[in-house]
LOTOR-613085 format. One record per residue (C-alpha): residue in three letters; x, y negated, z negated. Coordinates in steps of 0.5 Angstrom, whole numbers, padded with zeros to 4 digits, always signed. Layout:
BEGIN
alaXYZ/...
END
This chain:
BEGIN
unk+0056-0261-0150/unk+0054-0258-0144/unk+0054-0251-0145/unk+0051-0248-0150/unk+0053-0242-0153/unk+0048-0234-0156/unk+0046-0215-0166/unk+0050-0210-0169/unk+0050-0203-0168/unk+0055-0198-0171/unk+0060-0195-0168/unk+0061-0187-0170/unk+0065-0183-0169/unk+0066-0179-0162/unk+0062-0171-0163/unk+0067-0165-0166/unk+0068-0161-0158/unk+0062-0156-0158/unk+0058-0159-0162/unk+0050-0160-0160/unk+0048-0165-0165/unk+0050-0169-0170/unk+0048-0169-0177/unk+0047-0175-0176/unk+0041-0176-0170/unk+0036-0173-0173/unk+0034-0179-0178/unk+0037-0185-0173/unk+0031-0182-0168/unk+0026-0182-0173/unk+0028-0190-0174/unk+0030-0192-0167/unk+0029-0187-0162/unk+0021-0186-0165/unk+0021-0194-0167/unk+0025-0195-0161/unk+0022-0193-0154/unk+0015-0193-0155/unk+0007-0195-0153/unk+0004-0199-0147/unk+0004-0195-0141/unk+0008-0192-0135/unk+0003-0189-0130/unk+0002-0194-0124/unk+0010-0195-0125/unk+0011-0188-0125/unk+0007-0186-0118/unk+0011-0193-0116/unk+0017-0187-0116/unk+0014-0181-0113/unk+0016-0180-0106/unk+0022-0184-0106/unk+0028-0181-0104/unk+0034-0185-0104/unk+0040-0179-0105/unk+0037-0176-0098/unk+0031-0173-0093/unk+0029-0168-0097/unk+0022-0170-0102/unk+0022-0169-0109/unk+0018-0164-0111/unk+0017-0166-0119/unk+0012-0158-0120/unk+0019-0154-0119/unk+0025-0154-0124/unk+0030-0160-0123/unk+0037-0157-0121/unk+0043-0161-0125/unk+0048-0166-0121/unk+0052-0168-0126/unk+0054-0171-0132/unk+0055-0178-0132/unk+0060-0182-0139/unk+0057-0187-0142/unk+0061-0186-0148/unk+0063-0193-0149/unk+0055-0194-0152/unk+0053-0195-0159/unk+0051-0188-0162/unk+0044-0192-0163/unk+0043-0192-0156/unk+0038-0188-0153/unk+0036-0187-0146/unk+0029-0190-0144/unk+0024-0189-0138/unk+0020-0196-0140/unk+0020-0198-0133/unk+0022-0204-0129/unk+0014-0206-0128/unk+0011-0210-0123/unk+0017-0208-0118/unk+0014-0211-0111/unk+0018-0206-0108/unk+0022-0199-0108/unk+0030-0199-0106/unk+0036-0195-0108/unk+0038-0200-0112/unk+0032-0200-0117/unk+0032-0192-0119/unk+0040-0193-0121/unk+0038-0197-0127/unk+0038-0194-0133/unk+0035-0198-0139/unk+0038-0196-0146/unk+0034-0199-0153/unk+0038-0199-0159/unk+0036-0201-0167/unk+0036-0210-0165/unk+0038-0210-0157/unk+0037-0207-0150/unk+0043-0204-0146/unk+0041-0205-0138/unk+0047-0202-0134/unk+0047-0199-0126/unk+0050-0193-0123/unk+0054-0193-0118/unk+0056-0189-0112/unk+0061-0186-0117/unk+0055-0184-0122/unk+0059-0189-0126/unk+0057-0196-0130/unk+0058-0201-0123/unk+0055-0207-0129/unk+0052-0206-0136/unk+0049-0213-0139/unk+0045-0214-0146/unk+0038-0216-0148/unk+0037-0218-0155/unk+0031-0216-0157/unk+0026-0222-0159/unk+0022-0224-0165/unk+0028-0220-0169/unk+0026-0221-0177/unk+0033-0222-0180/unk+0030-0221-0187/unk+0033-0223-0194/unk+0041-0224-0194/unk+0045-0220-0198/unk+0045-0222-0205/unk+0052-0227-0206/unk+0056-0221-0211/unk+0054-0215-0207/unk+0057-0219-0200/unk+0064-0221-0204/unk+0065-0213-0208/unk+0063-0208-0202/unk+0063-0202-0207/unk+0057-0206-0212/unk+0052-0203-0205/unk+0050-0197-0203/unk+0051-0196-0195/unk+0045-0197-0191/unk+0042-0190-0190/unk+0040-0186-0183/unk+0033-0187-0185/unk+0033-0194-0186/unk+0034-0196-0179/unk+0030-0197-0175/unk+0028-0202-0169/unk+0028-0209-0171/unk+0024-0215-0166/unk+0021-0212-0160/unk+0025-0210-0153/unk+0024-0215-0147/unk+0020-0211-0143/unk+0023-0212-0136/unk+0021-0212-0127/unk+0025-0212-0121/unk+0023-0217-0116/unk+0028-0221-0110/unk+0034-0217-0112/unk+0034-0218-0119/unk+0032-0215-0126/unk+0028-0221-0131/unk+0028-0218-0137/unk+0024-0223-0142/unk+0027-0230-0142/unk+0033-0227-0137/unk+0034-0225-0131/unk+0040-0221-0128/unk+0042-0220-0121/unk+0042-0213-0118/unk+0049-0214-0115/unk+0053-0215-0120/unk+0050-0216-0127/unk+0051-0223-0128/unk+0046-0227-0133/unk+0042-0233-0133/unk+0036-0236-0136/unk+0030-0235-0133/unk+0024-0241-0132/unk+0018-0237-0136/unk+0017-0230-0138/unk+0010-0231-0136/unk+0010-0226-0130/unk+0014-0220-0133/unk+0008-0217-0134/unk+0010-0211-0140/unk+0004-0207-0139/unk+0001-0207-0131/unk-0002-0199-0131/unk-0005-0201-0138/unk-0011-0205-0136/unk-0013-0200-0130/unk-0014-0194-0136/unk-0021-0196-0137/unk-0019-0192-0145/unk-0021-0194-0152/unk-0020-0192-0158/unk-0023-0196-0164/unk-0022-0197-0171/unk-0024-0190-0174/unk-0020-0187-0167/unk-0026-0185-0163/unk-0024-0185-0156/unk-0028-0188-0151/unk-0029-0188-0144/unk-0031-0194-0139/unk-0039-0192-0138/unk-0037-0193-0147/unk-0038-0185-0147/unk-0034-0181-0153/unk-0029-0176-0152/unk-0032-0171-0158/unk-0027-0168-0161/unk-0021-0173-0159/unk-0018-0178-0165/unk-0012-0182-0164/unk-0009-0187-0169/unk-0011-0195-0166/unk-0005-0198-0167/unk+0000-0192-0164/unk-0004-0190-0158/unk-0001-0191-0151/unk-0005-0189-0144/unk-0003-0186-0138/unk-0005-0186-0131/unk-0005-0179-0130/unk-0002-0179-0122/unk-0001-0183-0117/unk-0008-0181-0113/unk-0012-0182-0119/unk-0017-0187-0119/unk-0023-0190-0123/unk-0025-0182-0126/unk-0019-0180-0129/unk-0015-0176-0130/unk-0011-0180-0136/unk-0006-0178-0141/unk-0007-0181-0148/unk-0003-0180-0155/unk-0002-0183-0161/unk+0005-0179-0163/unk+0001-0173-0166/unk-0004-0171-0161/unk-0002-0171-0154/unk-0009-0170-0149/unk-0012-0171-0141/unk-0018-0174-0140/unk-0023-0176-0135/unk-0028-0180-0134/unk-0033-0175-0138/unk-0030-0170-0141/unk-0023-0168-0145/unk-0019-0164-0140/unk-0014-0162-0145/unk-0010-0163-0152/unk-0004-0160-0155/unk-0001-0162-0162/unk+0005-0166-0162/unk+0012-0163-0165/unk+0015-0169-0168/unk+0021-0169-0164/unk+0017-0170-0158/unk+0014-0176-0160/unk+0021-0178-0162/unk+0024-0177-0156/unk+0018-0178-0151/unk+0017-0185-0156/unk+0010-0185-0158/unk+0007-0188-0164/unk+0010-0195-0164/unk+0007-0200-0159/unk+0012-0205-0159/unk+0016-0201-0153/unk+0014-0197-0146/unk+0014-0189-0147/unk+0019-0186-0143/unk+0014-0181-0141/unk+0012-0181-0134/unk+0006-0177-0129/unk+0008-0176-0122/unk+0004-0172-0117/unk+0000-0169-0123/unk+0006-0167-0127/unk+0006-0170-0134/unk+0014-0170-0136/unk+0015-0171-0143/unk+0021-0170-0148/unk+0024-0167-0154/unk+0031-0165-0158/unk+0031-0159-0153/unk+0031-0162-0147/unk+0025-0164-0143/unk+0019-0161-0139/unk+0014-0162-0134/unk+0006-0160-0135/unk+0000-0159-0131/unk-0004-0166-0131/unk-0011-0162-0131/unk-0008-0156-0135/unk-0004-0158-0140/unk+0000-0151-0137/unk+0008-0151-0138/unk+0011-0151-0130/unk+0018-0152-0132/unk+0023-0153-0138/unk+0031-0157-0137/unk+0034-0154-0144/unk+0039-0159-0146/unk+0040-0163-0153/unk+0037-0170-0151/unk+0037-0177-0155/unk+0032-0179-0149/unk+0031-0178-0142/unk+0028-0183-0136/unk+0025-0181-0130/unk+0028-0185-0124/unk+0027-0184-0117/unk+0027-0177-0115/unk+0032-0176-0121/unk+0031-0173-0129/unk+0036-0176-0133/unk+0037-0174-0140/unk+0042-0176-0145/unk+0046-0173-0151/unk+0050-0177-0155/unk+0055-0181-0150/unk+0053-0176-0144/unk+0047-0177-0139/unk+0047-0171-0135/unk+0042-0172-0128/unk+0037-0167-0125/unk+0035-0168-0118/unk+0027-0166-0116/unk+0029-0166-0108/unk+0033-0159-0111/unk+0029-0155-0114/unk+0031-0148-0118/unk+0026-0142-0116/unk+0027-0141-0124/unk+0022-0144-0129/unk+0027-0146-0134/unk+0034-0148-0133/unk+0040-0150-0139/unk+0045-0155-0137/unk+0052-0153-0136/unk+0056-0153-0141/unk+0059-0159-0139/unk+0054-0163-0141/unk+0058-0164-0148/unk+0064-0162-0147/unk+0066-0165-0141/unk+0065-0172-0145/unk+0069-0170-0150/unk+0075-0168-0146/unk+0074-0176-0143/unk+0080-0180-0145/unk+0077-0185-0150/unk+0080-0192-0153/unk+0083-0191-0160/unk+0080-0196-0165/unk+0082-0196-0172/unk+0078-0193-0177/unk+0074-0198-0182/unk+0079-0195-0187/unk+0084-0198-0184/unk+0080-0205-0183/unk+0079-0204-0190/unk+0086-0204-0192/unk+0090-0208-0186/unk+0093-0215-0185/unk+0089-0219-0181/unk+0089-0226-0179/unk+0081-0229-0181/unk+0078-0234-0177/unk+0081-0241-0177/unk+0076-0244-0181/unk+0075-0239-0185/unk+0082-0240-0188/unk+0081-0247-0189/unk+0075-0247-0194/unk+0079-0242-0198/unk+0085-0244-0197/unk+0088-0238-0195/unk+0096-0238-0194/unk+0099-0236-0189/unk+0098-0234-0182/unk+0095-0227-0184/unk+0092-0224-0191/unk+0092-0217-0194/unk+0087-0214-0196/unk+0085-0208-0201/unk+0079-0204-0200/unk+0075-0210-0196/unk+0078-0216-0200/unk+0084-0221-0201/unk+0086-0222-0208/unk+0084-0228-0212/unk+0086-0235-0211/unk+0086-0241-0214/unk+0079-0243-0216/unk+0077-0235-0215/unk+0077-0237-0209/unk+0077-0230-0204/unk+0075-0227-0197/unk+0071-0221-0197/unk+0070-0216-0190/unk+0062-0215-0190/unk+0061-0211-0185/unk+0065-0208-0179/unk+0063-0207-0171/unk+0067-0203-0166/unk+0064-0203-0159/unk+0068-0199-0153/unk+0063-0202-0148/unk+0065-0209-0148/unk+0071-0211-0143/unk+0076-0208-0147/unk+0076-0204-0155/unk+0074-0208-0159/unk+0072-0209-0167/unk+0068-0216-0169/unk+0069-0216-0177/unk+0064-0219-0181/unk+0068-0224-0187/unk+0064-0228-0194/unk+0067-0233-0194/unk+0068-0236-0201/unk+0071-0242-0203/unk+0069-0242-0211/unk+0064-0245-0214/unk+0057-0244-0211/unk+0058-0244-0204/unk+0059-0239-0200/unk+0059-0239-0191/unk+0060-0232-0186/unk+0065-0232-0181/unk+0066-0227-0176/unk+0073-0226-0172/unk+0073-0221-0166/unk+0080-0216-0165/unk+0083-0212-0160/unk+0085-0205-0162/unk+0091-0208-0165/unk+0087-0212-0169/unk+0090-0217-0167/unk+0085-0224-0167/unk+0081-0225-0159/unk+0077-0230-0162/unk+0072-0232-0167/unk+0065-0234-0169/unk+0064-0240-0174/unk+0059-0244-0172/unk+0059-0249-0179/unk+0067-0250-0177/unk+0069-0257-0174/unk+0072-0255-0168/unk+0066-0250-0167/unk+0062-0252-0160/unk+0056-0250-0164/unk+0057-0255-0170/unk+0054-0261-0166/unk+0048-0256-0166/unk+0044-0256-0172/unk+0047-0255-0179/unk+0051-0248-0180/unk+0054-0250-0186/unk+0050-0243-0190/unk+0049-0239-0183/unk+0049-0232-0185/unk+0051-0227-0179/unk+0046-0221-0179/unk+0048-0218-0173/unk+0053-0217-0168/unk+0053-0213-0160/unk+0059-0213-0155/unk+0057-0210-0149/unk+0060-0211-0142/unk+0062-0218-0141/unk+0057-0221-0147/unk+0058-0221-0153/unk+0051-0224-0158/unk+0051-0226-0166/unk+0045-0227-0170/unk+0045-0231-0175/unk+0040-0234-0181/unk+0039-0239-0187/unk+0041-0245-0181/unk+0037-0251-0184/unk+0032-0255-0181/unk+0027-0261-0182/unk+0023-0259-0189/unk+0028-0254-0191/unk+0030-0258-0199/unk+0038-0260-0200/unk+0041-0255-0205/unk+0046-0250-0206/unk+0041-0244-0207/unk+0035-0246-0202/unk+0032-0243-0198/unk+0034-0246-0190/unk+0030-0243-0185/unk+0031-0243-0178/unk+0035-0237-0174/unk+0041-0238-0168/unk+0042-0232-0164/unk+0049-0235-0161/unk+0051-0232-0153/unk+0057-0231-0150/unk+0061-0229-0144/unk+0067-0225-0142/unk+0072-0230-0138/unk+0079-0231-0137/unk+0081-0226-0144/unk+0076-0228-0149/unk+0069-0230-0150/unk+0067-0237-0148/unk+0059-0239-0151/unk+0053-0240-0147/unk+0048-0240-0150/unk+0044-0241-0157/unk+0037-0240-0157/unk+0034-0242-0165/unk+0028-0240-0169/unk+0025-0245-0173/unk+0018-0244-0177/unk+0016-0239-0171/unk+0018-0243-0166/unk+0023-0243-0161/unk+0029-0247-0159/unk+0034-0249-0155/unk+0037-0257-0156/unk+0037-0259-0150/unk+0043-0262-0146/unk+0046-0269-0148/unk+0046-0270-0141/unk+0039-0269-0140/unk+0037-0274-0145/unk+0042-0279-0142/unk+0038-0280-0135/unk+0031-0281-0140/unk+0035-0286-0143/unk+0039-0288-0136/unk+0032-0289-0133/unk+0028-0293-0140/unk+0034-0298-0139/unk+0033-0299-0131/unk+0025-0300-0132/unk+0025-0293-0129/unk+0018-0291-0132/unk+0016-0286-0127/unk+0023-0282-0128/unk+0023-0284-0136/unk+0016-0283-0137/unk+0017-0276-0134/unk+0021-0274-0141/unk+0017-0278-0146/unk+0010-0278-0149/unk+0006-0284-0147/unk+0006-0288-0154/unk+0013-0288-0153/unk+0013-0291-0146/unk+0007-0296-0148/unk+0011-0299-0154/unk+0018-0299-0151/unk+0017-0307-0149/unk+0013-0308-0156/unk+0016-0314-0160/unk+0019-0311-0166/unk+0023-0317-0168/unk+0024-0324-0167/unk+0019-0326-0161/unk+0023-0333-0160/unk+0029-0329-0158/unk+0031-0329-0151/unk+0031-0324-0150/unk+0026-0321-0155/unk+0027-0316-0159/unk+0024-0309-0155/unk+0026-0302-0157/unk+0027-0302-0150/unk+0033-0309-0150/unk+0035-0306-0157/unk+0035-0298-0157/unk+0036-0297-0150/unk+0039-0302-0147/unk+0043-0301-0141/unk+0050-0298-0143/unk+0048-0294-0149/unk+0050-0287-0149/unk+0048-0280-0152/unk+0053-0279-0157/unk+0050-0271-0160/unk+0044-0268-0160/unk+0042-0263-0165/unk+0036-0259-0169/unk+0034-0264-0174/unk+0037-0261-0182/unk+0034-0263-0188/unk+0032-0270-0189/unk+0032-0274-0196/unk+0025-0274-0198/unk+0024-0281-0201/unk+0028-0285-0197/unk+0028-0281-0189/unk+0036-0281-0189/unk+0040-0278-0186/unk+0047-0275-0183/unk+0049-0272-0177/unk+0051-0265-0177/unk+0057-0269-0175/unk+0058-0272-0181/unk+0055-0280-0178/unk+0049-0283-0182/unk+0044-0286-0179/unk+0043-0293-0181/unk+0041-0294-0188/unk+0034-0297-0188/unk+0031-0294-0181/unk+0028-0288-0183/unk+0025-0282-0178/unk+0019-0288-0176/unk+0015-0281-0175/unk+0010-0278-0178/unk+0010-0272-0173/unk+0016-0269-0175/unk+0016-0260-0175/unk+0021-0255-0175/unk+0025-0255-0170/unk+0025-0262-0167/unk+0030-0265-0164/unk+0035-0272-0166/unk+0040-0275-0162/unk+0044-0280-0164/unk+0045-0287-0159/unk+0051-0290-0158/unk+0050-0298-0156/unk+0054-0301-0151/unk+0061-0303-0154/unk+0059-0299-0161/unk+0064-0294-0164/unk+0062-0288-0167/unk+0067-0284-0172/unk+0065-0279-0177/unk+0073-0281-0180/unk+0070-0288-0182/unk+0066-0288-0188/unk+0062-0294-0184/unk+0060-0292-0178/unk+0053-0291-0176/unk+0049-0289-0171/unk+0043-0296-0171/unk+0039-0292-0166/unk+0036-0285-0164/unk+0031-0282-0161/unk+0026-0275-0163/unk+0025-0269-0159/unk+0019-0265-0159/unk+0023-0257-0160/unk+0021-0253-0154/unk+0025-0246-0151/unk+0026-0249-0145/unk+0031-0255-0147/unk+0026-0260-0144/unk+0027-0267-0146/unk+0020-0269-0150/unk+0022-0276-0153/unk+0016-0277-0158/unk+0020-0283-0162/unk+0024-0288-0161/unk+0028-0292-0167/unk+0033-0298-0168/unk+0036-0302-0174/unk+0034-0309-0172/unk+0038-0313-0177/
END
């Protein structure tokens, strides 16, 4: 395969006309919101903004009260989502297009979407989160009888992994291990994450705070009188002509204060909400707040305000109900459910507070938004599953019903249970992704998901472990658990757990180790994969492509040995023409003559599964063995390495003939980039 393929967020329903704030916002801010839009710094970023006017002459004057220009709908998002100021960091430069990102950050990935000059969503991309911890799987009884367990509660939600931080550079935005180009949103693989630098200001605030919370400054004199938690603190520069003597902001979500170089300016005690909105506590994410010309702007539910840097006084207050907010360019954005209402600092109000318009709810409301059916209704309607899906259970008929998230019983108990559902208005059209147990009978069980338009009418599906899955020939899914789902613009994500690799033991109920986060793109009516990225023992993962592997082979067959050498440790290289059989045989018997003669071919590569502990053997994933008595010939196998099975000149390898093997194969060191790394050759010699 030469395309390799890649976390859910509930979809709620639309707010009541006139309503301020749901019931529900209160605790999803506390899980996602407080959790979700944290730590690290925004100054040196921030002072990046201040003088850039891209929407006229006229320079922002960030001490005034900001008037509001307009309410942009962004109603398609995830209710997890939340507006964040983190910034684009280490930007070499500033341009229209940068200040018209917006970034949101919900519970398991990140929303990178650009205005346009229409004040609507030119492109809108996913970023997963990394270092996502999928947990413990739900247990077999619960995931096959949706009312034996109780619904998530708001409280329970929280930010999973970290969010990427993210740059602009060269007309494109890296974020992590992406990058997406400014013009349209389309997405590729970055070469390293080296150069996004997640925290650039940080290293110029010369503050610490140690392990009892005294804060100290850069001559390690104390600041008496300020404590702020070690884990949760978070430092600004306080403006953009601030130097080595301060001023700086610091908080740790409680405590808010300025500093100079010997002195503490300022502190104010922080209300919850602030810290909530604002994003201090958690340093996993940048804070959304923002010092610009020696004005502090922070966030709260109520709305947003801006605070003299040496003071502390309040200069001005916009008054409107706010899940976040980012400062970008010389405009204020605040969100509110699925409304992002834009205040302009180059048109100041001579009041010291102004109230959004009352549009800034209810012209969301009155917007035409896409049907979907409610989840009653997925509990209870006709679907058609995933294909795979209905095979293992043996499912009869194109479509099966459903009562109360289930079908009835079949031979041998066989059934197919809804797990979980995800609506998405913001994927290239309504769609809900549907989470089935797959359950044969017996001790098996397996996860697949079908993808359905309004009609619930089947796109496409998710079944890695199916034989005609283009993951299949990846690693082995057979027990893969789907934890999480996102659509959003043109990509769809999956994430999923219990994947089996090198040490994992060949049982039912064992644990199988690695992780899968499955990457696909909208084309030509239904997702198509792109990418899969794996998690095994803390490592990360991508198999890499036959095709590369094929020019190591290629080159290691022509006596290539600078072209082959280049994806091979030098102990394989040295013993490629080592006599391993008969010496008298003409020609002699060399791994080079044997394993990698001229002809032979990739046949698949994958993530190495579990291997027979007494007797090394082993199948590929595609149900071809190794040939008895070769073994692994390493003892240098970890988690998340590679094996690629090798075709011979005139061989034929067919998983239907029970004697069909692979006599040759090759072992690569995993890595994240799909480098070729050859550490073994192997070959039956007769």
């Amino acid at each position: 395969m030469s395309d390799h393929p890649y976390s859910r967020e509930p979809q709620l329903p639309p707010t009541e006309p006139g309503a301020t704030k749901k019931s529900r916002s209160t605790p999803i801010l506390i899980g996602v919101a407080a959790v979700a839009v944290v730590a690290l710094i925004a100054g040196g970023s921030f002072a990046y903004f201040s003088g850039y006017t891209p929407f006229g002459d006229s320079e922002p004057d960030y001490a005034q009260t900001p008037s509001q220009s307009d309410v942009m709908d962004f109603s398609g998002l995830s209710q997890d989502m939340h507006l964040s100021g983190a910034p684009l960091t280490a930007s070499t430069e500033i341009s229209e297009t940068s200040s018209q990102i917006l970034r949101f950050i919900g519970s398991t990935t990140s929303i990178l979407t650009r205005v346009g000059d229409d004040d609507t969503p030119a492109w809108t991309v996913s970023i997963p989160h990394q270092d996502i911890d999928t947990g413990d799987t739900e247990p077999l009884d619960e995931a096959l009888d949706p009312e034996s367990s109780e619904d998530t509660s708001d409280e329970e939600e929280k930010l999973a992994g970290t969010p990427a931080a993210c740059r602009i550079s060269s007309g494109a935005a890296q974020c992590g291990n992406r990058t997406v180009a400014l013009s349209d949103g389309s997405m590729t693989k970055a070469e390293s994450t080296a150069e996004v630098d997640p925290d650039p200001a940080t290293s110029r605030v010369p503050l610490e705070a140690d392990g009892e919370g005294a804060v100290t400054g850069p001559d390690d004199q104390a600041y008496d009188g300020l404590s702020l938690d070690p884990e949760a603190h978070a430092s600004m520069i306080g403006g953009a002509q601030a130097g080595e003597t301060g001023p700086w902001v610091v908080s740790d979500g409680q405590t808010l204060a300025a500093v100079d170089s010997d002195s503490v300016l300022w502190t104010q005690d922080l209300g919850s909400s602030t810290a909530e909105v604002t994003g201090l506590g958690d340093k996993r994410v940048t804070p959304s707040w923002a010092a610009v010309d020696g004005v502090l702007i922070i966030g709260t539910s109520d709305g947003v305000k801006g605070l003299d840097v040496s003071t502390g006084d309040q200069l001005w207050a916009v008054s409107a109900p706010t899940d976040g907010f980012a400062v970008t360019g010389s405009q204020l954005r605040i969100q509110h459910e699925g409304a992002v209402s834009s205040f302009d600092f180059t048109d100041s109000s001579d009041d010291d507070s102004v109230t959004a318009d009352k549009g800034f709810d209810e012209s969301i409301t009155a917007l035409p938004a896409p049907k979907l059916p409610s989840e009653d209704d997925i509990q209870n309607a006709k679907l058609e599953v995933p294909p795979a899906c209905a095979d293992l259970t043996m499912a009869e008929g194109t479509k099966q019903e459903f009562t109360d998230g289930k079908t009835a019983e079949g031979e041998y108990g066989s059934s197919i249970a809804i797990n979980d559902v995800t609506t998405s208005l913001a994927a290239p059209k309504p769609m809900v992704a549907i989470d089935f147990v797959c359950y044969p009978g017996g001790n098996w069980v397996t996860v697949s998901v079908g993808v359905y338009d309004q009609k619930l009418d089947l796109v496409t599906s998710i079944e890695p472990w199916g034989a005609d899955s283009d993951f299949q020939q990846l690693a082995d899914f057979n027990r893969s658990i789907v934890s999480a789902v996102d659509m959003t613009g043109p990509y769809m994500t999956a994430t999923l757990s219990n994947i089996a690799v090198y040490g994992d033991e060949d049982y039912n109920a064992a644990e199988r180790t690695a992780e899968a986060e499955l990457r696909f793109a909208w084309s030509k009516g239904g997702y198509e994969p792109q990418d899969v990225l794996f998690n095994a023992d803390g490592a990360t993962v991508r198999v890499p492509e036959v095709e590369e592997v094929q020019k190591f082979v290629d080159a290691a067959a022509k006596g290539d040995d600078d072209t082959a050498g280049a994806m091979a440790t030098d102990e394989v290289m040295r013993d490629l023409d080592t006599v391993i059989g008969d010496a008298s045989a003409n020609p002699p018997l060399t791994y080079r003559n044997v394993a990698l003669q001229d002809g032979t071919e990739v046949d698949t590569c994958e993530l190495i599964g579990v291997v027979d502990e007494e007797y090394g053997d082993y199948t590929m994933s595609n149900g071809v063995e190794l040939m008895e008595g070769i073994g692994f010939g390493s003892d240098s196998i970890e988690p998340g390495d590679v094996i690629c099975g090798l075709k011979g000149p005139d061989e034929t390898i067919d998983p239907d003939d029970e004697y069909s093997w692979y006599a040759a194969h090759l072992l690569l060191k995993g890595n994240e980039a799909g480098a070729v790394k050859v550490y073994s050759v192997s070959s039956y010699t007769g």
